[in-house]
Phi, psi and omega in degrees: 000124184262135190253003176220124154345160156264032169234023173056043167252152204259110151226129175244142180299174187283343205280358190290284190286026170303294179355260225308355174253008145268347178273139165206132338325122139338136137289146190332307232182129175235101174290119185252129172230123205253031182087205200317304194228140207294150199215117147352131158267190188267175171267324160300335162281308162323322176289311180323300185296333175301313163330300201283354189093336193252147177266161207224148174221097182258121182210170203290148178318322159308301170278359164265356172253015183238017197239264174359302172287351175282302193279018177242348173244358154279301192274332201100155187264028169276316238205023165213145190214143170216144192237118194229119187292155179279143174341296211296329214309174184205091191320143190060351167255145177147166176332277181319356171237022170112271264060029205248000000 
């Protein structure tokens, strides 16, 4: 599965946000961390979410799991949610390619 575009934007398929249609309540606001360095979203991954009702917040992985942790501890982790690629990721590396 390739996560950056070919206009170098962070997209994800819709089969992504299956989770969010078993949560209820949704949360407010979804902090995306998006590896080492912050990415564009696609406008199609922007509208999915938008679908669901939740605001999207995209920042590089470091700052989106200390931007979670603030705001789950301020608002609660009901009304906040987060999905975060590892530092390391690499567009073509990964299980489905060997690990290599």
């Amino acid at each position: 599965m390739e996560l950056v575009n070919g206009k170098g934007q962070f997209e994800l398929p819709a089969e992504a946000f299956g989770l969010f249609d078993l949560l209820w309540p949704r949360p407010d606001l979804l902090v995306l961390g998006v590896g080492k360095r912050n990415l564009p979203l696609s406008p199609q991954t922007r509208r999915r979410v938008a679908d669901l009702g939740i605001r999207v917040e995209v920042l590089d992985t470091r700052n989106a799991a200390a931007q979670f942790n603030l705001l789950a501890t301020e608002r609660g982790v009901s009304e906040i949610a987060a999905a975060l690629i590892p530092i390391g990721w690499r567009e073509g590396v990964g299980a489905e390619n060997g690990g290599g």
